[in-house]
TORSE-723974 format. One record per residue (C-alpha): residue in one letter; x, y, z. Coordinates in steps of 0.001 Angstrom, whole numbers, padded with zeros to 6 digits, always signed. Layout:
% residues N
aXYZ/...
***
This chain:
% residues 485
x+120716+103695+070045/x+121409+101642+066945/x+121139+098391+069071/x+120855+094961+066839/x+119124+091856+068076/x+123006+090504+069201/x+123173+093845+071221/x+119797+093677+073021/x+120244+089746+073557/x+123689+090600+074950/x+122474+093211+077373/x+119349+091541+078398/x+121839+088535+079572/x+123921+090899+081525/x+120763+092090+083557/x+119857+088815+084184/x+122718+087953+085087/x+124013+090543+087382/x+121056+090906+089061/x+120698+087036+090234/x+124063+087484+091127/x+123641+090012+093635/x+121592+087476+096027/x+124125+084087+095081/x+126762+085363+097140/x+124737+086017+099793/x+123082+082924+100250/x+126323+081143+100059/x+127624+083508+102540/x+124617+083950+104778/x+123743+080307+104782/x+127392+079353+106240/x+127185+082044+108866/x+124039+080877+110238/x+125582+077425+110398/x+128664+078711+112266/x+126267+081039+115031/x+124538+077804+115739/x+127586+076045+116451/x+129088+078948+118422/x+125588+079085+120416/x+125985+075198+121225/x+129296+074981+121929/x+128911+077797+124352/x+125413+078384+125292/x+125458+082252+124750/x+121982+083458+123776/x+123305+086450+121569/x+124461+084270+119207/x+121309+081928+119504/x+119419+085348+118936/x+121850+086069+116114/x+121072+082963+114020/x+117447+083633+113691/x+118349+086801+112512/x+121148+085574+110032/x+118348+082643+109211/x+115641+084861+108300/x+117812+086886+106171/x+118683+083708+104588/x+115284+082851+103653/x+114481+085999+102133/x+117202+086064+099646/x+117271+082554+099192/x+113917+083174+097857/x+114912+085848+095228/x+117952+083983+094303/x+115578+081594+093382/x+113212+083442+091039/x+116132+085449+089372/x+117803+081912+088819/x+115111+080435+086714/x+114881+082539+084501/x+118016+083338+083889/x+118223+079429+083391/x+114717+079765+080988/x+117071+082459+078971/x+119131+079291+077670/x+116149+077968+075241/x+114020+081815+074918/x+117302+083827+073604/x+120170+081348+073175/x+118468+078195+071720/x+121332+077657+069285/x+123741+077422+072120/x+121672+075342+074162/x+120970+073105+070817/x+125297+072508+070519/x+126167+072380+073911/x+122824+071090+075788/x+124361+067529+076246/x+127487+069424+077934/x+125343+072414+080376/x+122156+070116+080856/x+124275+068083+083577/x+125093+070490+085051/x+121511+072649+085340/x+120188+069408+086430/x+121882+068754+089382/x+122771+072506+090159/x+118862+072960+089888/x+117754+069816+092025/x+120427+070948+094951/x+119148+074765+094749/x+115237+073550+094755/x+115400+069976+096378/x+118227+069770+099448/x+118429+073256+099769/x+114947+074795+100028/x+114017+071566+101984/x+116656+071562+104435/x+116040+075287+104974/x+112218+074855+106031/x+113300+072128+108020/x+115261+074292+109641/x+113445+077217+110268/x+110324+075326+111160/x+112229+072591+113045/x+113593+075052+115859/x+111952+073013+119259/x+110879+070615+117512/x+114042+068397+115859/x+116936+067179+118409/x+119245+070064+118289/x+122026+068368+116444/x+119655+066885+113524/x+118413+070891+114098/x+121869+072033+113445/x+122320+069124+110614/x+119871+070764+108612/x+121219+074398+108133/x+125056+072979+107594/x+123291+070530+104946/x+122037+074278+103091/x+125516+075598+103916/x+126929+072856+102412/x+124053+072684+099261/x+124791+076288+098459/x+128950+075593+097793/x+128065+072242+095948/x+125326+073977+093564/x+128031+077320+093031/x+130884+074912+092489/x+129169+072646+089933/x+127402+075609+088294/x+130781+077652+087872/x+132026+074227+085885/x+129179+075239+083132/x+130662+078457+082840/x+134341+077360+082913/x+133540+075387+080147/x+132680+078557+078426/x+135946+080017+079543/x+137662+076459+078622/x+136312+074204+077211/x+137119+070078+078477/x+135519+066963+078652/x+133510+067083+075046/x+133923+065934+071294/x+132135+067274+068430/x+129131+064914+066897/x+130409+064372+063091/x+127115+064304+062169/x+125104+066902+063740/x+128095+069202+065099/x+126650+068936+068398/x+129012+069102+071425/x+128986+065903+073872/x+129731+065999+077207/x+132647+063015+077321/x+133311+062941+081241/x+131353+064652+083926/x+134488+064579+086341/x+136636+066081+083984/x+133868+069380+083536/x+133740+069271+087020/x+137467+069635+087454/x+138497+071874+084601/x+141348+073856+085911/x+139712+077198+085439/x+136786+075771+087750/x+139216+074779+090641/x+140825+078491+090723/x+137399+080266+089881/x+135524+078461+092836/x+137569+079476+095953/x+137634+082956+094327/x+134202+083315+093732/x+133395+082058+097280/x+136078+083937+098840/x+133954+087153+097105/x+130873+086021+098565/x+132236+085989+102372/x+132802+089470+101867/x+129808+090201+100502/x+127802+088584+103429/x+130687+090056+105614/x+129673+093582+104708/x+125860+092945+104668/x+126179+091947+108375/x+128531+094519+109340/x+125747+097274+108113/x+122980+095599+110270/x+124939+095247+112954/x+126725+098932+112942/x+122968+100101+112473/x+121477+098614+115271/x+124664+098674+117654/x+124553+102775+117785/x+121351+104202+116373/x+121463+107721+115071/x+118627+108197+117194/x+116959+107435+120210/x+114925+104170+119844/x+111034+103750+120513/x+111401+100877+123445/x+115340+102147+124675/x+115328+099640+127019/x+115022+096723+124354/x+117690+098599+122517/x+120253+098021+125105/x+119084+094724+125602/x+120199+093925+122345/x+123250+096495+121140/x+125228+093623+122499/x+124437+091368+120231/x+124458+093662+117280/x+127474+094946+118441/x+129228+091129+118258/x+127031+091134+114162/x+129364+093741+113161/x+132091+092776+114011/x+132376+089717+113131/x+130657+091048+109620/x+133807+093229+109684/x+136019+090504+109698/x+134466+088605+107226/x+134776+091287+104919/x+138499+092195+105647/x+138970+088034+105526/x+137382+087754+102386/x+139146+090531+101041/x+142179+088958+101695/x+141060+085559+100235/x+139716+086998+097069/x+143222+088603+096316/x+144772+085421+096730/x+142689+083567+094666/x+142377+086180+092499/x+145927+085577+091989/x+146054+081917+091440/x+143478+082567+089168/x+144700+085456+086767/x+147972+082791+086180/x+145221+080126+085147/x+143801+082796+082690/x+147070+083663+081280/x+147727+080455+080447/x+144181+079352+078691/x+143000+082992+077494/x+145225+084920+076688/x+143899+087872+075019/x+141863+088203+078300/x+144566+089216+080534/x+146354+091431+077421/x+142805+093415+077166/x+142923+093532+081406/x+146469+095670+080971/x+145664+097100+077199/x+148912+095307+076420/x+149201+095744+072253/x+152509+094442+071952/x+154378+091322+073407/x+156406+092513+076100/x+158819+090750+078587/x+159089+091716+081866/x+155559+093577+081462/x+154545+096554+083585/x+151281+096930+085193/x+149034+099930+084596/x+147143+102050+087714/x+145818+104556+085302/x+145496+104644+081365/x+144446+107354+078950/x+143731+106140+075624/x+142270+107611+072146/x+138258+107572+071949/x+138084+105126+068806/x+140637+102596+071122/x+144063+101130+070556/x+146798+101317+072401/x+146748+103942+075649/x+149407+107006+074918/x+149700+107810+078453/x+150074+105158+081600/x+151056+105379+084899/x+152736+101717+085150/x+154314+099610+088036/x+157297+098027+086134/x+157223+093957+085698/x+154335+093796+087978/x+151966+092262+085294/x+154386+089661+084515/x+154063+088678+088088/x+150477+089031+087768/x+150491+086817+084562/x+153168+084408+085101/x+154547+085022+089097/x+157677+085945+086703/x+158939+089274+086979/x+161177+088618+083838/x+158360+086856+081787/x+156784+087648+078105/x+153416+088070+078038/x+151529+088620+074422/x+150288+091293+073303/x+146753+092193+071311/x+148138+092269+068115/x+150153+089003+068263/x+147460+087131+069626/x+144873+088969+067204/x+147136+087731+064280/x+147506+084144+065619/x+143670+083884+065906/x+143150+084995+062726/x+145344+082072+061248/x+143928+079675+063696/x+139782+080759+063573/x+139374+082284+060206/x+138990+086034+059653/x+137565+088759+061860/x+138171+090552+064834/x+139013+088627+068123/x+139579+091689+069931/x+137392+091920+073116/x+136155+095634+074256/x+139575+096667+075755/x+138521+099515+077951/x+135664+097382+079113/x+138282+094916+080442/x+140823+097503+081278/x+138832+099540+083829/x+136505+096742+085299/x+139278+095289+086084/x+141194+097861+088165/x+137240+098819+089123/x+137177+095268+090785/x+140441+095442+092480/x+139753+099158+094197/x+136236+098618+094735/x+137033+095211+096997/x+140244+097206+098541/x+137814+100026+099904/x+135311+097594+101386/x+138585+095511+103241/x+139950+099335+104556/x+136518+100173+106020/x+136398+096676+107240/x+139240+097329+109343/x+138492+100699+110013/x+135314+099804+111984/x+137341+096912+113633/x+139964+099196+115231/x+137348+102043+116079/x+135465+099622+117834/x+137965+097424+119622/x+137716+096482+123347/x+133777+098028+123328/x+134759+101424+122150/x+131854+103814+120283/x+133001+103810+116540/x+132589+107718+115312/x+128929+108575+113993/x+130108+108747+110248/x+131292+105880+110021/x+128038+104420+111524/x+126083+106363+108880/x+128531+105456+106132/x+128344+101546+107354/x+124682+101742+105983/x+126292+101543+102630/x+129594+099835+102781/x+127387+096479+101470/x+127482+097852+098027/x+131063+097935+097742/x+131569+094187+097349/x+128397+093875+095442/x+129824+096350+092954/x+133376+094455+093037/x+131339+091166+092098/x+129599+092903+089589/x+133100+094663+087993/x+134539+091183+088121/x+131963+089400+086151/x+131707+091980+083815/x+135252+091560+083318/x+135287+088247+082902/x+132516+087627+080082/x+133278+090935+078088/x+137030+089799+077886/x+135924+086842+076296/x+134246+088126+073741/x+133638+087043+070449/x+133481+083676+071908/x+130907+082348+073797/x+133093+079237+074170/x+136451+080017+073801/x+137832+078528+070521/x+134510+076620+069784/x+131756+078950+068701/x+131427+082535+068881/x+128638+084932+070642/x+126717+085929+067150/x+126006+082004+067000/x+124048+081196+069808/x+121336+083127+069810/x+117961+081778+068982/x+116777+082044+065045/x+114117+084562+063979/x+114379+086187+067186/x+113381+089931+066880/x+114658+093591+068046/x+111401+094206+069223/x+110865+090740+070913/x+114012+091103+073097/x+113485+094765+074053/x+110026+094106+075125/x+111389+090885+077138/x+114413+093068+078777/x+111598+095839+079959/x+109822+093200+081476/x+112454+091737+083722/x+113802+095167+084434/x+110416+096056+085937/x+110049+092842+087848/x+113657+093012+089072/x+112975+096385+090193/x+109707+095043+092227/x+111578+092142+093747/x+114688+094587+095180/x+112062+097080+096873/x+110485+093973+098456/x+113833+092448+099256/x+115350+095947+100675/x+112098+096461+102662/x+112433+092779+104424/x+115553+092794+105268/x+115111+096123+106684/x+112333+094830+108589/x+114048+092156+109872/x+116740+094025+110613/x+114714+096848+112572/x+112762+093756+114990/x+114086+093183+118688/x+116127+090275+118720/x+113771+087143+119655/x+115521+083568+121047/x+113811+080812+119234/x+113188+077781+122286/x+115529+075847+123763/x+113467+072631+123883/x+112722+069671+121728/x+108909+069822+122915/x+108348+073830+122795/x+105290+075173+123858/x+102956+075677+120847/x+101065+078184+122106/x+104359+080704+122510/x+103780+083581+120162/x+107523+083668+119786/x+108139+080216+118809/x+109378+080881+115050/x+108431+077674+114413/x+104909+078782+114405/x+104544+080622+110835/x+102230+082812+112092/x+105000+084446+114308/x+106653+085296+111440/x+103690+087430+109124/x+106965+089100+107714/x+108225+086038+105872/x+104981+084679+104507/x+106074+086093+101492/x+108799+083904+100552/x+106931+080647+101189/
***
């Protein structure tokens, strides 16, 4: 494929990277709901939701446990591929790997074995303490872990070592609260709820109306209730955090505008400085790039988008390439534009059809009413849709940035490690391809497991009866989960 080492090294990130990224929203998102069933169980005594939090819980665990394993070694990827970026910025991003690393291996995994084991066994409100602890753990670790890569996006808070050219990290508060961190967290979180959202919404339209008739009917019914209440309230987490991502999604883009740029020109394929800029739906451009000769625009609305101006200027490629140029040095500082262009508009639709099924199943099944069988069968799938729309917006937002691998500081072809091979990398990337590929089967086939169980209510006591084979507190009651421990 003509691939250099800067290629491969690029690519083999973006696995990585995307694929740990598919399970980080869900633990954030998963971990929270299984705090709020608990409270909703003790606040009202309702054993569906009691039922409904060992079920959220255990899906917790699983992909806690995968988030985990992807995590390090995308984390390891920092000294195997990228030494020379982790030798100049190490002082700024080892902070912040610390702590993100003690929270996601320390409080976290602790406070989520205390909880699962601790069911009849802990008072129920040091119980309940424990999983809004990991609800709470999971936010902390994304928020100070999103400051690392806002710092890539903007760099704050560091000077340059005269002597070695190393950056320092000057003020831990200030990485923390870089601006593009305080508009990318609520964003990014408001993405996970609807990833979680549609996750639950699947089980719960799944196991709410079968297809088919179900081995032990009886146990079925028993339970469709209960299910029934997952999906919806999966459904409105979805159409919710829809809604919140396109807000913050708003607040963000300004924040862009304002430190990159050439990102949000790339995002519209805007070559020329234009005031009062229109927004592009669709864009049909010449296969070697520049600028698109045929566009189906919304007038001004990317000056809204850019500024919340209607009559505002926003650059173009080829003023900003030109004042780059002066600034950096020569070369190219022109990101892949259709890249940008379409995973943008890719993030935007892809989250829009997840929020219109959302509703969908929330109308069709008001008041108890029997949704229609398709979209049952198509609810199966509706989880990919905000997966993908994570996936489009990350893409998006580390190919726009491109050369630099932190913006205005150093560029990509720098930080990867010296002497480092074509042969080395692709050898590497088939390696994690084939594990990752190992780890979603066994992923896809436990939560389908634990999907497919009859409901179970974990005791009610703060003595339980050791002996009860359903006592989840009992790891031999749960053979299905012995994998993640």
């Amino acid at each position: 494929m003509g691939l250099d080492v800067l290629d491969l090294t690029r690519l083999q990130f973006a696995v990585v990277t995307i694929y740990h990224y598919l399970f980080v929203p869900l633990s954030i998102s998963l971990s929270a709901t299984t705090a709020g069933l608990q409270i909703a169980w003790m606040r009202t005594g309702d054993d569906r939701y009691r039922q409904l939090t060992l079920l959220v819980g255990k899906l917790l665990i699983v992909t806690f446990a995968v988030g985990v394993v992807t995590g390090l070694v995308q984390e390891f990827q920092f000294g195997l591929a990228w030494s020379e970026f982790a030798r100049f910025y190490g002082d700024v991003f080892g902070p912040t790997l610390a702590v993100e690393g003690m929270l996601a291996f320390f409080l976290e995994a602790t406070f989520l074995a205390l909880w699962y084991f601790g069911w009849g066994r802990l008072p129920r409100r040091v119980h309940l303490a424990t999983i809004v602890v990991v609800a709470v753990g999971t936010l902390l670790s994304a928020f100070i872990i999103l400051a690392a890569n806002s710092f890539m996006q903007h760099p704050v808070a560091y000077e340059l070592d005269p002597v070695t050219g190393r950056a320092h990290l000057t003020s831990f508060r200030e990485l923390l609260f870089n601006e593009v961190n305080l508009a990318a967290f609520p964003h990014t979180t408001a993405g996970a709820v609807m990833v979680g959202g549609a996750l639950l919404l699947a089980v719960g339209a799944w196991r709410a109306w079968p297809r088919r008739a179900a081995p032990d009917e009886e146990q079925r019914h028993r339970d469709a209730p209960a299910f029934a209440t997952l999906g919806r309230l999966g459904a409105w987490m979805t159409l919710a955090g829809g809604a919140l991502t396109a807000l913050t999604g708003d607040h963000l883009g300004k924040v862009i505008t304002r430190v990159q740029p050439m990102k949000m020109a790339a995002a519209e394929a805007l070559y020329n400085t234009t005031t009062g800029a229109p927004f592009s739906l669709f864009a049909v451009g010449r296969p070697g790039g520049g600028e698109p000769f045929f566009s189906i625009e919304v007038p001004r609305l990317l000056s809204v988008l850019a500024t919340g101006d209607p009559n505002a200027t926003v650059a173009g490629i080829n003023d900003l390439q030109a004042q780059y140029a002066a600034a950096y040095g020569p070369g190219s500082y022109i990101p892949m534009v259709p890249v940008a262009f379409w995973s943008f508009r890719a993030m935007i639709g892809v989250g829009m059809l997840a929020m219109l099924f959302a509703l969908a199943y929330l109308w069709r099944t008001r008041r108890g009413r029997t949704p229609a069988p398709w979209l049952v069968r198509s609810a199966v799938l509706v989880p990919l849709l905000p997966a993908a729309a994570n996936t489009f917006g990350w893409l998006f937002t580390e190919t726009a940035r491109q050369p630099w691998i932190a913006f205005g500081l150093s560029k990509v072809a720098d930080g990867i490690s010296p002497g480092l091979t074509s042969g080395e990398v692709l050898v590497s990337l088939l390696a994690f391809t084939a594990v990752y590929g190992i780890l979603a089967v066994v992923w896809l086939r436990l939560v389908r497991h634990l999907s497919g169980k009859p409901l179970s209510s974990p005791p009610d006591t703060d003595k339980p009866d050791r002996t009860d084979p359903a006592d989840p507190a009992d790891p031999a009651a749960d053979a299905d989960l012995a994998l993640t421990y």
